[in-house]
C-alpha positions, 0 to 999 in steps of 0.5 A, spaced: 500 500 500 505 505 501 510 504 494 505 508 490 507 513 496 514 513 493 513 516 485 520 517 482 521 524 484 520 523 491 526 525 496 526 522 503 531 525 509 532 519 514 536 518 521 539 512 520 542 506 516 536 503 519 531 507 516 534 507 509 533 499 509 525 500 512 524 505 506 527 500 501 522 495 503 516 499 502 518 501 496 522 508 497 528 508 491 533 507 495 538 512 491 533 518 494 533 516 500 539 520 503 541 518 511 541 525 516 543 523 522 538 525 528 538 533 528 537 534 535 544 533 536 544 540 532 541 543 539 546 548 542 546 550 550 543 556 550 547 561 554 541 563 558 540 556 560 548 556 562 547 563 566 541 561 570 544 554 571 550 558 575 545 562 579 541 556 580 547 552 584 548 558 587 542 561 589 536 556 590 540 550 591 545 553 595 551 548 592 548 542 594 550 535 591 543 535 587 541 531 581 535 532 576 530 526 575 526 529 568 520 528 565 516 522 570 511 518 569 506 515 573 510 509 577 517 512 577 516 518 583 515 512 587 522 509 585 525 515 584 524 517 592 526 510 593 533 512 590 533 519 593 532 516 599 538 510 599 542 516 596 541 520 602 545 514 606 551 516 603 550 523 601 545 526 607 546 534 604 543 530 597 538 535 594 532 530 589 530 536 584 523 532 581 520 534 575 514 530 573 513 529 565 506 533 565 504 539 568 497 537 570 501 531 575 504 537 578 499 537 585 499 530 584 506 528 585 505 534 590 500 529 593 505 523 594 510 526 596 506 528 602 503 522 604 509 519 603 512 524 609 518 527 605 520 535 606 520 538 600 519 545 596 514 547 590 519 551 586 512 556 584 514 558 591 520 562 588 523 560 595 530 557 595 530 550 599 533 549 606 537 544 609 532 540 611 528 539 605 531 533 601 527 534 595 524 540 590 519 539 586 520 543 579 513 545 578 514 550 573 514 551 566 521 550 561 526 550 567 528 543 566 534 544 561 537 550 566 536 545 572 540 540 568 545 544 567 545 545 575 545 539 577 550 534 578 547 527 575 541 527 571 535 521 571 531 522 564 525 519 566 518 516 561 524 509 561 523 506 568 516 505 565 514 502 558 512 510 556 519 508 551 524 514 554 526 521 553 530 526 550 537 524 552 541 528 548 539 535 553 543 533 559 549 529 555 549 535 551 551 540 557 556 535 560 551 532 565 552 524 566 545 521 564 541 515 567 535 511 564 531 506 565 531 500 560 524 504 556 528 507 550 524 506 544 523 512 543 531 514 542 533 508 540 539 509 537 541 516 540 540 511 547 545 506 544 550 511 542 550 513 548 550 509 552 556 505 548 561 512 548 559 511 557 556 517 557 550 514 560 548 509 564 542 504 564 538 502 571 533 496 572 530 499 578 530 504 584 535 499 588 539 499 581 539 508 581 540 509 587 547 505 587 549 508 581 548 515 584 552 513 590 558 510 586 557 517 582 557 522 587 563 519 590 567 520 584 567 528 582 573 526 577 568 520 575 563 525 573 566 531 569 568 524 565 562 522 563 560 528 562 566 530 557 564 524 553 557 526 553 558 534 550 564 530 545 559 525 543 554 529 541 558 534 538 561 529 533 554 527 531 552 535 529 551 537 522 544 533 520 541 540 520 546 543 515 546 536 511 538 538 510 539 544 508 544 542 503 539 535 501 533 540 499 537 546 496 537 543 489 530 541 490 528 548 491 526 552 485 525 561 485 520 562 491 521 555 494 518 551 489 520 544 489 522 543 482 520 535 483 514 536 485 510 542 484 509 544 491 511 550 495 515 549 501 516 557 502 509 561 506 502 559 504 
């Protein structure tokens, strides 16, 4: 049903060697079918991001061992506070900076943290969390990647639970370990490839997370190197964006018409 889709002057812009093969069993010409890259590596750490992630550490955090558990899903706060919570053995200063996937769960996970008897601080509240709050709850729009680039291990959630996995990229990008759970479908290949440079780190469970962010913690020299191989993997693999531009450039007549289709790529 999909090889009348490919007529002879389609173009495809594919990720990988994978998806190439995919496209060629479908019926693409497997001459047009031009392998990218993934153009999130493309993404650059914004200065903004880099000078509020220095005033978080030093003003709102306070200079506290902290690690960012990003983009949660239901079933994984309950193992990530088990984590935080064997963590905080060896690190008693240890801050758990939480952050759930959808804002609509934020009063939600507010709701379990309070059953479950944890001081914590809502960052709405604009305060900035005490010594004897464990556990801030990043109830706020757009922070997470500042909040990353502050902390001193990242956790990408949606991968403790079948949900396939978050972007990896963001924290590796700005030179912060990662840890993911074993749910990565949806950046398999990004994944992959971080995880055999050692950039990241797969953990089963809570009782696997919270070892390795004990063993983490106690090896600062472990950590910047981990994260220099996460800023150095991901900068090799830029360039999807300009191999895009250079693959539609031939493809564009006067106004940004596409000569072999007939359809404007430019404004409607």
């Amino acid at each position: 049903m999909f090889r009348d889709l490919f007529t002879e002057g389609v173009t495809i812009a594919a990720q990988t060697e994978e998806d190439r093969a995919r496209f060629a069993q479908i019926g693409a010409n497997p001459a047009r079918v031009h392998v990218l890259g993934n153009v999130k590596f493309d993404m650059q750490a914004d200065e903004n991001v880099t000078a509020a992630a220095h005033s978080l550490r030093v003003d709102d955090l306070a200079g506290r061992p902290t690690w960012v558990a990003g983009s949660t899903h239901p079933g994984e706060e309950s193992a990530i506070l088990e984590a935080h919570r064997r963590l905080l053995r060896s690190v008693p200063g240890a801050l758990l900076v939480l952050a759930p996937r959808h804002p609509q769960r934020f009063d939600a996970v507010a709701a379990l943290l309070d059953k479950a008897g944890w001081r914590y601080q809502r960052r709405s509240s604009r305060r900035a969390v005490s010594p004897g709050e464990p556990v801030l709850l990043l109830d706020s729009i757009g922070e997470l990647p500042s909040f990353y680039a502050a902390g001193d291990v990242a956790f990408v959630g949606g991968s403790l639970v079948p949900i396939g996995g978050h972007n990896l990229l963001e924290p590796a990008a700005l030179g912060v370990p990662v840890l993911t759970g074993p749910s990565t479908d949806n950046g398999r290949e990004t994944a992959a490839l971080l995880i055999e440079s050692g950039a990241a780190r797969i953990v089963a469970d809570a009782i696997e997370l919270g070892a390795s962010l004990v063993q983490l913690f106690a090896d600062p020299a472990e950590r910047a190197r981990i994260g220099t191989i996460g800023r150095r993997t991901v900068a090799a693999q830029r360039g999807g964006v300009d191999r895009l531009l250079d693959l539609l450039e031939p493809l564009l007549g006067p106004g940004g018409i596409a000569t072999n289709s007939g359809e404007s790529t430019g404004p409607r």
